[in-house]
CHARMM-style PDB file with segment names, atoms N, HN, CA, C and O in Angstrom:
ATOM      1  N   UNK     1      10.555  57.412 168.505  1.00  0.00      PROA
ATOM      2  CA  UNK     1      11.395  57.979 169.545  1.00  0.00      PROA
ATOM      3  C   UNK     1      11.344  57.139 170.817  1.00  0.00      PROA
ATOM      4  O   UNK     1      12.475  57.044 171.292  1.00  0.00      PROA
ATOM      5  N   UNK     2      10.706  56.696 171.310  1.00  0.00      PROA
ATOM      6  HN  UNK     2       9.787  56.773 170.924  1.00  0.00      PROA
ATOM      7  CA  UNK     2       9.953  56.018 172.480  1.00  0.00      PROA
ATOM      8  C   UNK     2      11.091  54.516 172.509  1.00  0.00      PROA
ATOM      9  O   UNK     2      11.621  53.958 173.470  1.00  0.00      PROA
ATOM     10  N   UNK     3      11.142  54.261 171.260  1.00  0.00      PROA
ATOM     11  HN  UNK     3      10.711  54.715 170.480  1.00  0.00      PROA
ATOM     12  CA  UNK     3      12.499  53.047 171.444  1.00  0.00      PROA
ATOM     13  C   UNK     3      13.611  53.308 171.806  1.00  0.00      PROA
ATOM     14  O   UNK     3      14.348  52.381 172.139  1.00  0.00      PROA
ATOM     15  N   UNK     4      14.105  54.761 171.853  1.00  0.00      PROA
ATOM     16  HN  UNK     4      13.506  55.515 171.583  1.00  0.00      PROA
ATOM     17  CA  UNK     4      15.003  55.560 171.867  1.00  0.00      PROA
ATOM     18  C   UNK     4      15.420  55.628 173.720  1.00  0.00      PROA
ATOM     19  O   UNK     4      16.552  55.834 174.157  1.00  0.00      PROA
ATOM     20  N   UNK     5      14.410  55.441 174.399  1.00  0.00      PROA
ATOM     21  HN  UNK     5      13.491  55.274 174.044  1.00  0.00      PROA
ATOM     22  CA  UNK     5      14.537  56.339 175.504  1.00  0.00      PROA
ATOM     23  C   UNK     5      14.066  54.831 176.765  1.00  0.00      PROA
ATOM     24  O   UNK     5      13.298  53.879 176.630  1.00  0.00      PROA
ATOM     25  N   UNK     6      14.782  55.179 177.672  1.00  0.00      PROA
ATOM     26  HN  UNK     6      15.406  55.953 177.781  1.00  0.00      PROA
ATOM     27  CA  UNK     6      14.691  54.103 178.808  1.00  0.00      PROA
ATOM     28  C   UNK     6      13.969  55.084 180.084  1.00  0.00      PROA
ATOM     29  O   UNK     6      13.996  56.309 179.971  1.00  0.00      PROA
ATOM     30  N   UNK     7      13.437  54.532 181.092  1.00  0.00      PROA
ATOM     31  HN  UNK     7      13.415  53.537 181.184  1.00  0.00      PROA
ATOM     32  CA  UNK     7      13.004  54.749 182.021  1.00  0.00      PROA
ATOM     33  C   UNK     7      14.271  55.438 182.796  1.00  0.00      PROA
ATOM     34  O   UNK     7      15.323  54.806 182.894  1.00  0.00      PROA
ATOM     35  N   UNK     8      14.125  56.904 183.404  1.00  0.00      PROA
ATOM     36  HN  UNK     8      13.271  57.417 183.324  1.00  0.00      PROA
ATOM     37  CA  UNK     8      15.048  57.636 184.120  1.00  0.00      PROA
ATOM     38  C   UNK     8      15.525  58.834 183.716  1.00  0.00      PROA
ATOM     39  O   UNK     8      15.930  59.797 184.368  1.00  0.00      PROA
ATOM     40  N   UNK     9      15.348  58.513 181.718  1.00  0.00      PROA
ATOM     41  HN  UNK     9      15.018  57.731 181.189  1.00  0.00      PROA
ATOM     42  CA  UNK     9      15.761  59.529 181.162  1.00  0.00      PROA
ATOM     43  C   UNK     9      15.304  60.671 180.919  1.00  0.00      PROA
ATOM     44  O   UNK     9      14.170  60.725 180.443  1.00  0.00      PROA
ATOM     45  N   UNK    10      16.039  61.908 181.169  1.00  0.00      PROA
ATOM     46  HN  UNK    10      16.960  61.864 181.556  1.00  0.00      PROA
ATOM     47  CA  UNK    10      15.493  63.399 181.170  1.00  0.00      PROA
ATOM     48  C   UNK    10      15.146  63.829 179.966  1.00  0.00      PROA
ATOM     49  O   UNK    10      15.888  63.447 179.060  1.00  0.00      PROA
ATOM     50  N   UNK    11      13.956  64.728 179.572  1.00  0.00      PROA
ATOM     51  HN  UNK    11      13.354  65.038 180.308  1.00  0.00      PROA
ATOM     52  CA  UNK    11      13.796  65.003 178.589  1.00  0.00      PROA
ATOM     53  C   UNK    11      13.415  66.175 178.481  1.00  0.00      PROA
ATOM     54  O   UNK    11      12.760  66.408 179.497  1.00  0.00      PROA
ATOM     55  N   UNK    12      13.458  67.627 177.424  1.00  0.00      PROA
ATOM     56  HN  UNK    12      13.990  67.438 176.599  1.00  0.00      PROA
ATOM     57  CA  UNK    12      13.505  68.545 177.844  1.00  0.00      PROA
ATOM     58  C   UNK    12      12.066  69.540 176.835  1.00  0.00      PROA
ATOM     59  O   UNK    12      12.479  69.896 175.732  1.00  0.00      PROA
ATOM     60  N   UNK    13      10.843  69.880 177.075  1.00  0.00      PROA
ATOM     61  HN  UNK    13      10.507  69.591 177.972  1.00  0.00      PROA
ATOM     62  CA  UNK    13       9.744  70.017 176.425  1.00  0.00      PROA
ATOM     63  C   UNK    13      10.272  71.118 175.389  1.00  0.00      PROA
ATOM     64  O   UNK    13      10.692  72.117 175.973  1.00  0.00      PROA
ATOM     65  N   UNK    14      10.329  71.162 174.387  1.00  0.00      PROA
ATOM     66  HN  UNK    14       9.988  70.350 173.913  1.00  0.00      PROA
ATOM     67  CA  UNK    14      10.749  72.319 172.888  1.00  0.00      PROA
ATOM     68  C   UNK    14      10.509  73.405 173.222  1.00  0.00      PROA
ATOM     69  O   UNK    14      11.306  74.316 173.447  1.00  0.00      PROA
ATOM     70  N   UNK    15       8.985  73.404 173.308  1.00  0.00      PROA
ATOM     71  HN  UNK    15       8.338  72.664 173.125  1.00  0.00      PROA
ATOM     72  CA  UNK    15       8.062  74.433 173.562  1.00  0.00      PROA
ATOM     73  C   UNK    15       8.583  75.480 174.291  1.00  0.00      PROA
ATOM     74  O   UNK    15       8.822  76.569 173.769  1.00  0.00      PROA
ATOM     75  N   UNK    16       8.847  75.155 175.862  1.00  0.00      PROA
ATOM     76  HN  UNK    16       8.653  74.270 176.286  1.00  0.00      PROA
ATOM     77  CA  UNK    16       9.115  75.960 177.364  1.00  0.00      PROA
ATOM     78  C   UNK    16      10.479  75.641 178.287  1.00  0.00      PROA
ATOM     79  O   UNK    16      10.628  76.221 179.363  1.00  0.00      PROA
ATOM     80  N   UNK    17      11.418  74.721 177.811  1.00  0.00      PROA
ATOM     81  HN  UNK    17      11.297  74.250 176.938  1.00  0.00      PROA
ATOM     82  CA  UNK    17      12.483  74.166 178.138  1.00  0.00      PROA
ATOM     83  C   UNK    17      12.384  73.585 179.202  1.00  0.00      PROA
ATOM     84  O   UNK    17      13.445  73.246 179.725  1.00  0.00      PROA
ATOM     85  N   UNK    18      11.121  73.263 179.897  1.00  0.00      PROA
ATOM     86  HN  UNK    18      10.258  73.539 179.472  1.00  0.00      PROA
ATOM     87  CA  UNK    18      10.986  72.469 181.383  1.00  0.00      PROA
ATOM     88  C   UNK    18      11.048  70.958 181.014  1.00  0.00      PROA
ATOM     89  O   UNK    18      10.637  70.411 179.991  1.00  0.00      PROA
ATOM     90  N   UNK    19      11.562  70.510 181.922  1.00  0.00      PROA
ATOM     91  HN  UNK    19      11.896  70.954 182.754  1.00  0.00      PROA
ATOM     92  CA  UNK    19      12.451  68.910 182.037  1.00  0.00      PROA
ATOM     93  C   UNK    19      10.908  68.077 182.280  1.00  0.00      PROA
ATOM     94  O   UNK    19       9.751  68.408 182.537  1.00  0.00      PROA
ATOM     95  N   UNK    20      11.387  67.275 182.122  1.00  0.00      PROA
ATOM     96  HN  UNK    20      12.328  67.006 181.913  1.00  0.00      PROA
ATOM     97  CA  UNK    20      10.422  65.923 182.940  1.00  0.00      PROA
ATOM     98  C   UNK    20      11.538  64.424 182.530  1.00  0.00      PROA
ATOM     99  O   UNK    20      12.483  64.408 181.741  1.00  0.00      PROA
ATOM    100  N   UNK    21      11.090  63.474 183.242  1.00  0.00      PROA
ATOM    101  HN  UNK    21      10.323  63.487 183.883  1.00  0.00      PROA
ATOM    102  CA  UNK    21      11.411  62.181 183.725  1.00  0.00      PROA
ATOM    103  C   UNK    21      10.433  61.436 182.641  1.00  0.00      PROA
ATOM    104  O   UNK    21       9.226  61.577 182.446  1.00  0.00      PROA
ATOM    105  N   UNK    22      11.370  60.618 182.029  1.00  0.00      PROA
ATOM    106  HN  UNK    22      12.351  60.503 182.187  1.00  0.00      PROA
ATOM    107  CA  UNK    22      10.520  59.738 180.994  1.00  0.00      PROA
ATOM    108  C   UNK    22      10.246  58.208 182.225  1.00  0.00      PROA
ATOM    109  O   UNK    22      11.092  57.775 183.007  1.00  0.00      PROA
ATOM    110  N   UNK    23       8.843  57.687 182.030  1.00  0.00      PROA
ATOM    111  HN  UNK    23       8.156  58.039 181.395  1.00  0.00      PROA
ATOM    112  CA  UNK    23       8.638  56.977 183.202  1.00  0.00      PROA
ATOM    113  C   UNK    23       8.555  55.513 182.385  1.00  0.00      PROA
ATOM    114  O   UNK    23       9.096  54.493 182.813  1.00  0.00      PROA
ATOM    115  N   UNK    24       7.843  55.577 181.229  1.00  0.00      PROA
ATOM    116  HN  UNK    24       7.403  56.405 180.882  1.00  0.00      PROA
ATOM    117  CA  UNK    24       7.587  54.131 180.185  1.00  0.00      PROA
ATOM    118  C   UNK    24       6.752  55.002 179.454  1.00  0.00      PROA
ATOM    119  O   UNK    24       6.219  56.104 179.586  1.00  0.00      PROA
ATOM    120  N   UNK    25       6.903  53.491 178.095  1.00  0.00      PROA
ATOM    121  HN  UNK    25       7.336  52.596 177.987  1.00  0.00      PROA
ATOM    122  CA  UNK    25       5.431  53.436 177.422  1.00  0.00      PROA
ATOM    123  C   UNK    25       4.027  53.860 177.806  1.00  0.00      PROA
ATOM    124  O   UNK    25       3.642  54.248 178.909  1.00  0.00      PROA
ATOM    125  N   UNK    26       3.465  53.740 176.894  1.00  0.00      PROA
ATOM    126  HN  UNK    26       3.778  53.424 175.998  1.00  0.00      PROA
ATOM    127  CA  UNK    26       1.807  54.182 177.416  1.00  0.00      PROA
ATOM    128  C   UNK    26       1.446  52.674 176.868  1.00  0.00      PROA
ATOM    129  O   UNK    26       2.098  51.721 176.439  1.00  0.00      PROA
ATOM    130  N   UNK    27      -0.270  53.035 177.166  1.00  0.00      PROA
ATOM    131  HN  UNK    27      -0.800  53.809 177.514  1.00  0.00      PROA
ATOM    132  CA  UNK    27      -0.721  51.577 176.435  1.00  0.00      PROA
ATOM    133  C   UNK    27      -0.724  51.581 175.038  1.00  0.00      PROA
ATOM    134  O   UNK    27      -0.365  50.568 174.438  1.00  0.00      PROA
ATOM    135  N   UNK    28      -1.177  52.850 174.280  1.00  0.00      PROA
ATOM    136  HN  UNK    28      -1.469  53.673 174.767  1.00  0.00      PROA
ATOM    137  CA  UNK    28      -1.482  52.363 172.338  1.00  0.00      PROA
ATOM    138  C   UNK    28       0.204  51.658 172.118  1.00  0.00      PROA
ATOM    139  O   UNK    28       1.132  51.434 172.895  1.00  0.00      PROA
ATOM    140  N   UNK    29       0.031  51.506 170.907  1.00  0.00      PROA
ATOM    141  HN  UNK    29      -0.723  51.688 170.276  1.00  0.00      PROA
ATOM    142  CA  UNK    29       1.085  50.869 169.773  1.00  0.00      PROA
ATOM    143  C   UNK    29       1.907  51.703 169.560  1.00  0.00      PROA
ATOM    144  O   UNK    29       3.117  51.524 169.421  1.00  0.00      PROA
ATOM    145  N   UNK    30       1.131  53.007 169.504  1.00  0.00      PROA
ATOM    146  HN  UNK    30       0.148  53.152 169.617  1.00  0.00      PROA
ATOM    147  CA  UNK    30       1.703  54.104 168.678  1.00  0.00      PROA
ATOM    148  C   UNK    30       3.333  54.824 169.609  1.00  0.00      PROA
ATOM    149  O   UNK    30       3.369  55.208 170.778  1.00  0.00      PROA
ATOM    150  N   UNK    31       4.504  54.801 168.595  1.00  0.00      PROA
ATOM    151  HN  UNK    31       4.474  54.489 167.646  1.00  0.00      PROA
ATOM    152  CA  UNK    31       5.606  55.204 169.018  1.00  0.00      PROA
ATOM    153  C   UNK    31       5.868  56.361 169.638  1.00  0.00      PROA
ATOM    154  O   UNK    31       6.700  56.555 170.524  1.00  0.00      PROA
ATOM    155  N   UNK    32       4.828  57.433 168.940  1.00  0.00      PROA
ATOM    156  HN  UNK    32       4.153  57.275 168.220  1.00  0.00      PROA
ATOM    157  CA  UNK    32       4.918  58.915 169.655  1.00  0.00      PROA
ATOM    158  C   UNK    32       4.339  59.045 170.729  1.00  0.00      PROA
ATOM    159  O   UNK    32       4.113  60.235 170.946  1.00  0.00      PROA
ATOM    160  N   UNK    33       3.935  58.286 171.629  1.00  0.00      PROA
ATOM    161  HN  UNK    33       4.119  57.319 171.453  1.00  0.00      PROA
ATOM    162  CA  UNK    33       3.215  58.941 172.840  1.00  0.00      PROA
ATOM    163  C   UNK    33       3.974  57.727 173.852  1.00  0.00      PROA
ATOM    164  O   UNK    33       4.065  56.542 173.529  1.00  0.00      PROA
ATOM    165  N   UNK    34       4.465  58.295 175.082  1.00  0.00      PROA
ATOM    166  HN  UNK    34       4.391  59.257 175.343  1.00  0.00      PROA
ATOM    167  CA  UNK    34       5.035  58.226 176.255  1.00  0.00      PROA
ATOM    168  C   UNK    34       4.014  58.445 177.657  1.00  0.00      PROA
ATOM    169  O   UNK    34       2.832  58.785 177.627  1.00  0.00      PROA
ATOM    170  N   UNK    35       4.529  58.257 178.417  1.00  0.00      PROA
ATOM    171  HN  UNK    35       5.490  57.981 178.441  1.00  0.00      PROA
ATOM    172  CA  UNK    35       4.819  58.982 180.008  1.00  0.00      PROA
ATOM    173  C   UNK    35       5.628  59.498 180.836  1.00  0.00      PROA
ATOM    174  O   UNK    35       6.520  58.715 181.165  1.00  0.00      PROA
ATOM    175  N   UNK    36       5.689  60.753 181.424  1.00  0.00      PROA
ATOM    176  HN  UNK    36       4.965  61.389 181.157  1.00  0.00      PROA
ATOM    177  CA  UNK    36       6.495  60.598 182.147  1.00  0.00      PROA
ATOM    178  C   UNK    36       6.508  60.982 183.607  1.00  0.00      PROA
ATOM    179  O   UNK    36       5.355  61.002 184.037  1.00  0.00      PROA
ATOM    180  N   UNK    37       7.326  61.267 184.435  1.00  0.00      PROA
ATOM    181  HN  UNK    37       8.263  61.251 184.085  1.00  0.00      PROA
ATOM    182  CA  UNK    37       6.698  60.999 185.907  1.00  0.00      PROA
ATOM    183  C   UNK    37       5.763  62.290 186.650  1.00  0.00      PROA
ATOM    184  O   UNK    37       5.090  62.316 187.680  1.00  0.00      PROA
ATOM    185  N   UNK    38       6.099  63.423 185.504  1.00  0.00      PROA
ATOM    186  HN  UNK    38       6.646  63.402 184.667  1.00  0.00      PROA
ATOM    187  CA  UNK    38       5.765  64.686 186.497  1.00  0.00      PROA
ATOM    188  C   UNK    38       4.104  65.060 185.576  1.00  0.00      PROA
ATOM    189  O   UNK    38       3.546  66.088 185.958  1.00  0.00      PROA
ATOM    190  N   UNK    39       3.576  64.457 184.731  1.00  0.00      PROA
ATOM    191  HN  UNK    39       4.030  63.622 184.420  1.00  0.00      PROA
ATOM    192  CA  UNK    39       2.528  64.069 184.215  1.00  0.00      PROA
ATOM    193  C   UNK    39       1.708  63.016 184.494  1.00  0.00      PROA
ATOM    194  O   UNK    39       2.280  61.991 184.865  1.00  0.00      PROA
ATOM    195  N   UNK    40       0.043  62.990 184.382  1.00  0.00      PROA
ATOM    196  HN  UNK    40      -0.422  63.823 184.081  1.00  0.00      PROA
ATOM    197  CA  UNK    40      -0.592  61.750 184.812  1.00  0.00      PROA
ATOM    198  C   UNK    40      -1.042  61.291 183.284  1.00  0.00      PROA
ATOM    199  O   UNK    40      -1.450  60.163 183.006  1.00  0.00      PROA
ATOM    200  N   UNK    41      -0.870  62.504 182.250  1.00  0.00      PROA
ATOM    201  HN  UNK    41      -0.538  63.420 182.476  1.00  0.00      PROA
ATOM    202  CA  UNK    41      -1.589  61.823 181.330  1.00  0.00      PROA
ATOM    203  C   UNK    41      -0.552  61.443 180.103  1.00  0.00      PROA
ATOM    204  O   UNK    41       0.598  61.822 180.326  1.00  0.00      PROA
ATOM    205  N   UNK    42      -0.794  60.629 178.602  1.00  0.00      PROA
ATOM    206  HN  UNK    42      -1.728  60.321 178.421  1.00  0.00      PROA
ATOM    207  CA  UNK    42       0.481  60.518 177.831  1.00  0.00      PROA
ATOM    208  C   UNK    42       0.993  61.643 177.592  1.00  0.00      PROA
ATOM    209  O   UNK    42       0.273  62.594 177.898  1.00  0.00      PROA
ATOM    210  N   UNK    43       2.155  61.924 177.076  1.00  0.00      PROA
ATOM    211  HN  UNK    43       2.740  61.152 176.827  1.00  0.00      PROA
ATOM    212  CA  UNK    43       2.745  62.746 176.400  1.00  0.00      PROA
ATOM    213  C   UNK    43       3.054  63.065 174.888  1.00  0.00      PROA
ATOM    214  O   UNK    43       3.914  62.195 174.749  1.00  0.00      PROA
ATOM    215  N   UNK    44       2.996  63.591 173.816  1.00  0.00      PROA
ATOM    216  HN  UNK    44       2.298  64.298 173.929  1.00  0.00      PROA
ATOM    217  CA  UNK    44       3.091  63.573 172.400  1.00  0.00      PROA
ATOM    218  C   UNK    44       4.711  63.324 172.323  1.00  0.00      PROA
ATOM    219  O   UNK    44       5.190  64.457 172.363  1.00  0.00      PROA
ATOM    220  N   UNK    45       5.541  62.582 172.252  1.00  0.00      PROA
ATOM    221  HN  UNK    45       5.152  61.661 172.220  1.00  0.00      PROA
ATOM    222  CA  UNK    45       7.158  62.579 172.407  1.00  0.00      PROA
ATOM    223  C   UNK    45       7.853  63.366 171.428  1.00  0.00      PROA
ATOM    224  O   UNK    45       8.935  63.863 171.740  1.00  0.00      PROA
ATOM    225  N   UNK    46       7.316  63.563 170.158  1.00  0.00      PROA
ATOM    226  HN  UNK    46       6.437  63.159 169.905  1.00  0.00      PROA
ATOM    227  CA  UNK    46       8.154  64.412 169.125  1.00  0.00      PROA
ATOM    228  C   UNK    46       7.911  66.150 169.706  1.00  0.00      PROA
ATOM    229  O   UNK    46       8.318  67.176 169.161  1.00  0.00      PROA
ATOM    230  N   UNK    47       7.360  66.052 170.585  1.00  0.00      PROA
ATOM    231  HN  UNK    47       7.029  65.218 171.027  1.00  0.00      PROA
ATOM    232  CA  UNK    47       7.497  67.714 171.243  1.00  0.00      PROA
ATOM    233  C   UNK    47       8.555  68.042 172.353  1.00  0.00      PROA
ATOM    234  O   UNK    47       8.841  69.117 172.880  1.00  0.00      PROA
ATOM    235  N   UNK    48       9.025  66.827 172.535  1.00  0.00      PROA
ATOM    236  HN  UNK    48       8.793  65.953 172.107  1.00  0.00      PROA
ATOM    237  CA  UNK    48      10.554  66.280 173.660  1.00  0.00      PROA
ATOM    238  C   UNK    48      11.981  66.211 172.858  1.00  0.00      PROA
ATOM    239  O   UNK    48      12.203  65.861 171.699  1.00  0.00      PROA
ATOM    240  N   UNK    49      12.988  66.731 174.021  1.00  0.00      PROA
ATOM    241  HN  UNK    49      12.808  67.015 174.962  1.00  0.00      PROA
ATOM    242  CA  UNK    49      14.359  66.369 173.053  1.00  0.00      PROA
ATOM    243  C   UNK    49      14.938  65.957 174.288  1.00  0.00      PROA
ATOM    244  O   UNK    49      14.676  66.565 175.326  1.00  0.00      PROA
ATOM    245  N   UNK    50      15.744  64.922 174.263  1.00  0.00      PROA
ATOM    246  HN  UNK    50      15.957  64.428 173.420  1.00  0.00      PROA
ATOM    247  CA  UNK    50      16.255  63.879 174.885  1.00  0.00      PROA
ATOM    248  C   UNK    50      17.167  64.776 175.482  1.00  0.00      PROA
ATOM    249  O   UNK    50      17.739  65.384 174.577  1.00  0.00      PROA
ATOM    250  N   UNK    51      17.622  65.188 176.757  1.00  0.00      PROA
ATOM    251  HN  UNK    51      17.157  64.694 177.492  1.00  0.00      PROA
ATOM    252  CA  UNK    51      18.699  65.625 177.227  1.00  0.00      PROA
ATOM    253  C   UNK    51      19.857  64.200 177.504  1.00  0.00      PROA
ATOM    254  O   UNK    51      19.511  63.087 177.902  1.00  0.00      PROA
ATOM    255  N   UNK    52      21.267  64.638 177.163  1.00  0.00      PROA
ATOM    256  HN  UNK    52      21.548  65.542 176.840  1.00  0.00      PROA
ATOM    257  CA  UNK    52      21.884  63.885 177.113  1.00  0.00      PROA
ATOM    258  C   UNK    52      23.119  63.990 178.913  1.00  0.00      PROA
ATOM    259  OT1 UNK    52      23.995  63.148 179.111  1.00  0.00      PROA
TER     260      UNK     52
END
């Protein structure tokens, strides 16, 4: 997912429908984990749906 998504883009948590700001990559390799701005720590990304 993480290839999917550029810096700016809104994304909307499954779980609770609250937004956040995708900010970049993290450091691992691994595709599922992100950042984004209203968080300090990664994020799991397959628990995100891309608002369009």
């Amino acid at each position: 997912m993480r290839s999917l998504l550029k810096k700016g883009d809104k994304l909307k948590r499954i779980s609770d429908g609250k937004m956040f700001t995708y900010a970049g990559k993290d450091d691992s390799d691994n595709e599922n984990y992100g950042h984004v701005e209203e968080m300090l720590v990664p994020v799991y990304l397959p628990e995100f749906e891309k608002v369009e």
